[in-house]
C-alpha positions in Angstrom: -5.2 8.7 -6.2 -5.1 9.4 -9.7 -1.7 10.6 -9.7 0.2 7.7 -8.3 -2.3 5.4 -10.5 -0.7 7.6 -13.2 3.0 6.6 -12.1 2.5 3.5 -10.4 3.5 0.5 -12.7 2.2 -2.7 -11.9 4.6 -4.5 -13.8 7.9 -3.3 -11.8 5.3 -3.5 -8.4 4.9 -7.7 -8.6 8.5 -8.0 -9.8 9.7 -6.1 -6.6 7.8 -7.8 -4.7 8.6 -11.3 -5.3 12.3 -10.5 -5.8 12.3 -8.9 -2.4 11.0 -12.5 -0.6 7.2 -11.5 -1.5 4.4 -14.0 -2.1 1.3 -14.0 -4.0 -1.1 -12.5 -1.0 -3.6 -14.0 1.6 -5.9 -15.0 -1.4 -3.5 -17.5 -2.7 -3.3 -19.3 1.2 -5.3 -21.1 3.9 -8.9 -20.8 3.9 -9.2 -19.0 0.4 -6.7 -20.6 -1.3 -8.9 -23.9 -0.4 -12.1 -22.0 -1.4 -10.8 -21.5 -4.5 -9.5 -24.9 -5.4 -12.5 -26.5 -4.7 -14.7 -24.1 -7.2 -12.1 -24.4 -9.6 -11.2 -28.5 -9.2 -15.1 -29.1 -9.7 -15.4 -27.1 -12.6 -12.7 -28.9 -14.7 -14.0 -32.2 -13.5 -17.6 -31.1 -14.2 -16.6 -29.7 -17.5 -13.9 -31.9 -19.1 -11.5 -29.6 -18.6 -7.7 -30.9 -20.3 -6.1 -27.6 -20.4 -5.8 -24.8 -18.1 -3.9 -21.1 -18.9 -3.5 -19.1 -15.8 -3.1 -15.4 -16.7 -0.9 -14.0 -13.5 0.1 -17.2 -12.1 2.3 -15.5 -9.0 4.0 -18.0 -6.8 2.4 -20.8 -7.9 1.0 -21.5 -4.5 -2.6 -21.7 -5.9 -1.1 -23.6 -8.5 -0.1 -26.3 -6.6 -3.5 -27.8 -5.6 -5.5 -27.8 -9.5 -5.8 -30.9 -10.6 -5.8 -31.5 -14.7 -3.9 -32.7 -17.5 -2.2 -29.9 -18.6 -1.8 -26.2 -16.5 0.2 -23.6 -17.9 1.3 -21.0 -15.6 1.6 -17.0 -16.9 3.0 -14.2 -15.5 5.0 -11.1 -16.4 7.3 -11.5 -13.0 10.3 -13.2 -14.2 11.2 -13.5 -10.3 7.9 -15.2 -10.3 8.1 -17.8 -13.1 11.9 -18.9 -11.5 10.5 -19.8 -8.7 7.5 -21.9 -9.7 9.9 -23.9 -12.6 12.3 -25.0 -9.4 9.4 -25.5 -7.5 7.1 -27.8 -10.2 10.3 -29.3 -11.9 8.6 -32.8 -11.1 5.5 -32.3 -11.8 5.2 -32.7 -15.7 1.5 -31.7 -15.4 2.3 -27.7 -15.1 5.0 -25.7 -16.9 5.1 -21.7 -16.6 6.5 -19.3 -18.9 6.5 -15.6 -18.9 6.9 -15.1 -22.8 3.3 -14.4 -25.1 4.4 -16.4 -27.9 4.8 -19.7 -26.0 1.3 -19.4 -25.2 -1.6 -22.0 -26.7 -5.2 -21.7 -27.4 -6.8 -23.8 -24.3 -10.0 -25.2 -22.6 -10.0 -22.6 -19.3 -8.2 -19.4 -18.8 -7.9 -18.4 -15.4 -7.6 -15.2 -14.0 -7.7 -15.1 -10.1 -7.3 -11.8 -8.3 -5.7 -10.1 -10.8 -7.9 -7.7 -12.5 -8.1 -5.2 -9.4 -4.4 -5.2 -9.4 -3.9 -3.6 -13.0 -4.2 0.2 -12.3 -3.2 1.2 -15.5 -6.0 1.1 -18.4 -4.1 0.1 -20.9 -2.5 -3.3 -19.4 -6.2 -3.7 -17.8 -7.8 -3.9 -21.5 -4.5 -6.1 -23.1 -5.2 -8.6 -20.1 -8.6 -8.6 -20.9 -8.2 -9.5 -24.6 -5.7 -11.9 -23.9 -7.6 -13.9 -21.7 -10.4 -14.3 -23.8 -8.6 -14.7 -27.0 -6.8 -17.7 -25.7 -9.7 -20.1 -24.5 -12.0 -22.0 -26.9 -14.6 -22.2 -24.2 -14.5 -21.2 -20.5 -12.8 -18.3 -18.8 -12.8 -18.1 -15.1 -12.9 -14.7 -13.2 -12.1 -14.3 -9.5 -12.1 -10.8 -8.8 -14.1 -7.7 -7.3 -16.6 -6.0 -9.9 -17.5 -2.6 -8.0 -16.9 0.7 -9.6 -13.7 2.8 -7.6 -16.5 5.3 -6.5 -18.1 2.2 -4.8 -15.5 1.1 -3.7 -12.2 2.8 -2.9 -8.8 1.6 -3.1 -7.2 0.4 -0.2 -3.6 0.5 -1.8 -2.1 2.1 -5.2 -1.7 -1.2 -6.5 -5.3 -1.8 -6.3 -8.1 -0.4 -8.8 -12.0 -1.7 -8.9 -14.0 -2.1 -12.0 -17.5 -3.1 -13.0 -15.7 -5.2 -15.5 -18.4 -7.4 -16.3 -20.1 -4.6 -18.2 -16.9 -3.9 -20.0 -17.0 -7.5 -20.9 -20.5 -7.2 -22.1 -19.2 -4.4 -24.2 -15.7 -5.8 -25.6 -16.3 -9.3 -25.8 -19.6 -10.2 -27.9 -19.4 -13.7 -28.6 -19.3 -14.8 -24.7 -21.7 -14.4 -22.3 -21.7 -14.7 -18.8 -22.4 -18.7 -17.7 -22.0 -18.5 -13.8 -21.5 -16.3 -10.5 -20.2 -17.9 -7.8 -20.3 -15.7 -4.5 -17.2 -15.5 -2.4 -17.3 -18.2 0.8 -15.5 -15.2 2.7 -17.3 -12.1 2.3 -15.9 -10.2 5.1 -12.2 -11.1 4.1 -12.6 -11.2 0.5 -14.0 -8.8 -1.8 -13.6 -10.7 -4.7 -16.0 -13.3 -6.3 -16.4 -16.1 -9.4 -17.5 -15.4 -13.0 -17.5 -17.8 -15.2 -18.1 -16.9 -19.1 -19.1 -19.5 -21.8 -17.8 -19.0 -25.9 -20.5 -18.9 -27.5 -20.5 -21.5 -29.5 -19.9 -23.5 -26.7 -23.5 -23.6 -24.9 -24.6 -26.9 -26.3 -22.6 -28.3 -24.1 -23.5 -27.5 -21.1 
């Protein structure tokens, strides 16, 4: 495994993909696609939420059914960002953009099954960073948190990491506000964290 880890590029993999007719995955449809709408939708209701960055944004499927002022869509697939521009050009509520510096300080960053996907250290860490860096209180996680010995991957584009304690160890001025186990835990490994700013408690 750790050889094609070592030459796989996730990067060139999601770009592929969705160039070649490829969607976002079974996560972003039906059943968990509405799972994760509904955690999400009450959250920003619950929470005030006017601005929403969504770090790996895919196909914009997901996209489609969040509900708040302003969403911004993220992702490094060009492929990717084309398609959900034609398909939100009406919809003033959400643009998407694949370039860093048109990115924003907001109220939420999202990251939704995307964390397992990043194979490579490196980009795992950046994506980290960036996602906290660029919320002034919430960040919502949707993803697996095993160890690869706990859990093996199932593809080369797939990598599991107990990354709540690397967020315990990276990111000291948030702390870890919610869990919110997964609806579907025979077809999803993947589950909610939500982390608070700290200097954001009192308002909760």
């Amino acid at each position: 495994m750790s050889k094609i880890a070592n030459k796989f590029n996730s990067f060139n993999y999601w770009e592929q993909r969705y160039s070649q007719g490829g969607n976002s995955g079974n996560g972003s449809y039906g059943k968990l696609a509405r799972f994760k709408t509904e955690v999400i939708n009450n959250f920003i209701k619950e929470y005030d939420i006017k601005s929403v960055l969504d770090f790996g944004c895919g196909d914009g499927h997901q996209a489609s059914f969040f509900n708040c002022q302003k969403y911004i869509g993220f992702d490094t697939s060009k492929t990717a960002i084309e398609l959900c521009k034609e398909k939100f050009k009406t919809d003033t509520t959400k643009i998407f953009t694949r370039h860093r510096k048109e990115l924003r300080p907001v109220d939420l960053t999202l990251s939704c099954e995307v964390l397992f996907h990043l194979v490579e250290s490196d980009i795992f860490l950046q994506y980290l960073y960036e996602l906290f860096a660029y919320s002034n209180k919430f960040v919502i996680i949707y993803s697996s948190n095993s160890n690869s010995e706990d859990m093996p991957p199932t593809s080369c584009h797939i990598k599991h990491r107990n990354f709540t304690s690397i967020v315990k160890k990276h990111f000291l001025n948030w702390e870890l506000f919610k869990r919110i186990p997964n609806a579907y835990p025979k077809e999803c490994f993947s589950d909610f964290f939500i982390y608070i700013k700290s200097n954001t408690v009192d308002i909760v």
